[in-house]
N, C-alpha and C positions, 0 to 999 in steps of 0.2 A: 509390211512384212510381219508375220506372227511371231510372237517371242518364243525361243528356242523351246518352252514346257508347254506350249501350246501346241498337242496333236490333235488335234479336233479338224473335220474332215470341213471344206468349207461347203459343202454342198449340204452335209446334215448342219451345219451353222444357218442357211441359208435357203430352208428347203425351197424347192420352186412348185408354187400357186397355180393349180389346175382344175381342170369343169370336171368334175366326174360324168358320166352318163347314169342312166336308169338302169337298172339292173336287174333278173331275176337270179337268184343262186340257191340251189340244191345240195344239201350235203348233209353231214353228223356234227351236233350239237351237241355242248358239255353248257354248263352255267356255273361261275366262279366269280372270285377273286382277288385281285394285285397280292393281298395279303396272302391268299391259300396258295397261290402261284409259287410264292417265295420259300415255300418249304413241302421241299420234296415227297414229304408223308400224308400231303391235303392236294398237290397240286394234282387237277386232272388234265391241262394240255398234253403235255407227253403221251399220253396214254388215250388222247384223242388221236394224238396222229402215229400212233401206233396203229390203231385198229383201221383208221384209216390208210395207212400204208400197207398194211398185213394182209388188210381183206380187198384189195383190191380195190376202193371205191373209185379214185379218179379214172380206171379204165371203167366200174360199172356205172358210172354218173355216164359220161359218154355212150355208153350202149341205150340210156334214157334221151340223148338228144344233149349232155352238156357239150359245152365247146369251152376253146380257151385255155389260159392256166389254172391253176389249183389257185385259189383263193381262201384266203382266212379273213372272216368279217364276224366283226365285233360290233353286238349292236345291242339293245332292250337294257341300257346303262341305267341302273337305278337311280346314279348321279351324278357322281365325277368318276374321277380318280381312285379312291376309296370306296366305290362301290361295289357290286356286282354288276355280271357282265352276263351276255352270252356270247359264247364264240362257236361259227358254225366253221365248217371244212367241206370245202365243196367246188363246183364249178358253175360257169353263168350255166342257166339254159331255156330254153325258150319258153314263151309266156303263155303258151298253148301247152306243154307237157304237165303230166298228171303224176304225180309223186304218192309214195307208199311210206309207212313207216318202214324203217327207223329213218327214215330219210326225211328231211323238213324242209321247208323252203323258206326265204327270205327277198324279199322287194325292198330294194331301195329307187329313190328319186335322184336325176342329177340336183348338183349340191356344188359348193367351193372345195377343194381340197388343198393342203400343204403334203407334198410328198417329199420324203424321205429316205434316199438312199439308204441298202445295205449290203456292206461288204467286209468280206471274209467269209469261213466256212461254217456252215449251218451246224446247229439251232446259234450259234454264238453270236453272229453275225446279226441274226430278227432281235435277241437278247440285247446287243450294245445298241440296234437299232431304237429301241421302247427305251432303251436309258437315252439317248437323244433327244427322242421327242418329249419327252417327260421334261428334260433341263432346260429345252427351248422353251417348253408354255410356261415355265417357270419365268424365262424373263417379261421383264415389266414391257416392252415393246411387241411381244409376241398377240399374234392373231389370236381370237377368243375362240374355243373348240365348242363344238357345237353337239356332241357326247350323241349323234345319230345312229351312222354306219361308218366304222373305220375298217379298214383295209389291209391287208399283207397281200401282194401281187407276188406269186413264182415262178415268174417267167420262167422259160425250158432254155436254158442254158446260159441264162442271164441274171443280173442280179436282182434281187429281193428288194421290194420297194413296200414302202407301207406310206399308205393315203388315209392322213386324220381329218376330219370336216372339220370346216371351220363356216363360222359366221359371217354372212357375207355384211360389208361393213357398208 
C-alpha cells in the first residue's frame, strides 16, 4: 500500500512497454524548447494548436487522406532533455499521399515504446503528463529514451496517452 502523500498514479509509475508501428504523419510544425516552453512569452506550443484548432487542420488533413487521432510527435531532438525539439500536429496518412506546404510530413519506424497515461482536463492533464515521464527517466532503474519519435495520442473521447521510445535493451 502507498503512504498516505503518495498520489502518484500507478500506471504513470509503471508505464506499460509497447511495439509502436511505422508511421506516416502529416501536419504543422513549430521547433522549440523545454526551456522556451516554460515561459509563456517564448513558448510556441499553444499557439501551434491554436492555428491548428482554428484553421481547421484535423478535418483538412483528413480531406488529404489522414486517418485516426490527432497526433503530436516530437522528433529531430538535438539531444536530450535540454535540447531543441520539433513538434508536428497532425494525423497518420497514407504513404502514397503528396503534401504541400505549410504542411510537412514525418516517418517514423516501429520502435519500443513506454506509454503513459493521461488524466484530467486538457492541456493540464498532457502538462502533469511530461512532468511524469520526465521524473520516471529520472530514476536510476528507468529504461534509457531513445530521443527518436515521441508521441501524444488524442484518442476521440478517450484519454491522452504519450508514447516515449525507448532503447530496446
Amino acid at each position: 500500500m502507498a503512504a498516505p502523500s503518495d498520489t502518484r498514479d500507478p500506471l504513470t509509475a509503471n508505464p506499460q512497454r509497447r511495439r509502436g508501428k511505422a508511421q506516416r504523419i502529416a501536419g504543422l510544425t513549430t521547433r522549440t524548447t523545454n526551456a522556451a516552453e516554460s515561459n509563456p512569452s517564448t513558448a510556441t506550443i499553444p499557439s501551434l494548436w491554436g492555428r491548428f484548432m482554428t484553421q481547421a487542420w484535423s478535418q483538412r488533413l483528413a480531406a488529404l487522406g489522414g486517418f485516426g487521432p490527432t497526433i503530436a510527435v516530437y522528433s529531430a531532438y538535438e539531444s536530450d532533455v535540454t535540447g531543441s525539439y520539433q513538434l508536428l500536429l497532425g494525423r497518420e496518412i497514407p504513404h502514397t499521399t503528396v503534401v504541400a506546404p505549410p504542411v510537412d510530413v514525418i516517418s517514423s519506424s516501429a520502435a519500443s515504446y513506454l506509454v503513459f497515461p493521461c488524466v484530467g482536463r486538457l492541456p493540464q492533464a498532457v502538462i502533469d503528463g511530461w512532468r511524469d515521464v520526465w521524473e520516471y527517466f529520472a530514476r536510476r532503474d528507468a529504461a534509457v529514451r531513445a530521443y527518436t519519435y515521441d508521441f501524444e495520442i488524442y484518442h476521440d473521447g478517450g484519454p491522452v496517452e504519450i508514447w516515449v521510445a525507448v532503447k530496446d535493451t
